[in-house]
C-alpha positions in Angstrom: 55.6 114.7 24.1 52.0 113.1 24.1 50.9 109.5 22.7 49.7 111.9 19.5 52.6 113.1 18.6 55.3 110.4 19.2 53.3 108.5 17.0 53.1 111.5 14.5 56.8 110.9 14.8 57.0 107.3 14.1 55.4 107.7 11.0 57.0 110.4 9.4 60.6 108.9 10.4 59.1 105.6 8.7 58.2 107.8 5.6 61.3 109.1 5.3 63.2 105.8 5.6 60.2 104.1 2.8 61.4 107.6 0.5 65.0 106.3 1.2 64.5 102.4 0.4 62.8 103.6 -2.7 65.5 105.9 -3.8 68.1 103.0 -3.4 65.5 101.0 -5.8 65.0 103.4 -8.2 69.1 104.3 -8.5 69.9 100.5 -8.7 67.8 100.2 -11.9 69.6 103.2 -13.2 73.0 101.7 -12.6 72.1 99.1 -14.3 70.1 100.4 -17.3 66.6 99.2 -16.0 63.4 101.1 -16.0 62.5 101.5 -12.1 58.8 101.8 -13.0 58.9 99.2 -15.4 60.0 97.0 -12.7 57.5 98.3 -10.0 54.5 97.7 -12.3 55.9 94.1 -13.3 55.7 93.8 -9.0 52.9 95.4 -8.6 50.4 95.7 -11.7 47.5 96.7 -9.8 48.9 99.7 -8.2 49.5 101.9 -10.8 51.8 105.3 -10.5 54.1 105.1 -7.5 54.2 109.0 -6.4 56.8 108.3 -3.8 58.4 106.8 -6.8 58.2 109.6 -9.6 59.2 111.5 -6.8 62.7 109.3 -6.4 63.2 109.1 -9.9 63.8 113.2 -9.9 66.5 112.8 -7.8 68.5 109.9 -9.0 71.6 110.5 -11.0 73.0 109.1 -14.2 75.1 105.7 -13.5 78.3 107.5 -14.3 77.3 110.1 -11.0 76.1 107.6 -8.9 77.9 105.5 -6.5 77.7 101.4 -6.7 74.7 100.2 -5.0 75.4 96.2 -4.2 72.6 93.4 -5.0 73.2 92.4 -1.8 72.1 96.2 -0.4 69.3 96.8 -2.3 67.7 93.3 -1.6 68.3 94.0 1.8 66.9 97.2 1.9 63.9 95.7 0.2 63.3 93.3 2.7 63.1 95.5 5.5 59.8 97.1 3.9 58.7 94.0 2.7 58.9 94.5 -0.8 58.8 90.8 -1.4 57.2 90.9 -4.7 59.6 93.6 -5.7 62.6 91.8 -4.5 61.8 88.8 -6.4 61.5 90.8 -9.6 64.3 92.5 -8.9 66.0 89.1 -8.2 64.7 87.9 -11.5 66.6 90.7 -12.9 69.9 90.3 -11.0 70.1 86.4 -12.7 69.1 88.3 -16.0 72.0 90.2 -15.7 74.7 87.8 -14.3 74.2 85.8 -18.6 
């Protein structure tokens, strides 16, 4: 394999993993009866429509299908993209939720 395409490589394995980290975001809002894109454009106002996003939001399940994604996971998960504005808003939401 040449320089070209490991690095063709790196990439789309880091897409895939962004598409995954996304997924996890978008399912934890429907667990918990938020609007994913409600919460990306609080994060991220200037951004507009999140393709990767919509794209997420076709395959998440209703909360009664879906499996329990932990606070604790999806912050995590957020951090390791750097979602740091998203995390805190998510975080916002998390104390919301606790009342």
């Amino acid at each position: 394999m040449d320089k070209k395409e490991v690095e063709k490589r790196i990439v789309e394995n880091y897409q895939k993993e962004e598409n995954m980290m996304i997924l996890v975001f978008a399912q934890w809002c429907i667990n918990h009866d938020l609007d994913p894109l409600a919460l990306y454009t609080k994060a991220y106002p200037n951004q507009g429509n999140n393709p990767a996003l919509l794209q997420a939001l076709e395959l998440t399940v209703s909360k009664e299908e879906a499996g329990e994604i932990s606070n604790e996971t999806l912050l995590g998960v957020l951090s390791l993209f750097g979602n740091d504005d998203l995390a805190f808003v998510v975080s916002e939401e998390m104390e919301r939720l606790k009342d």
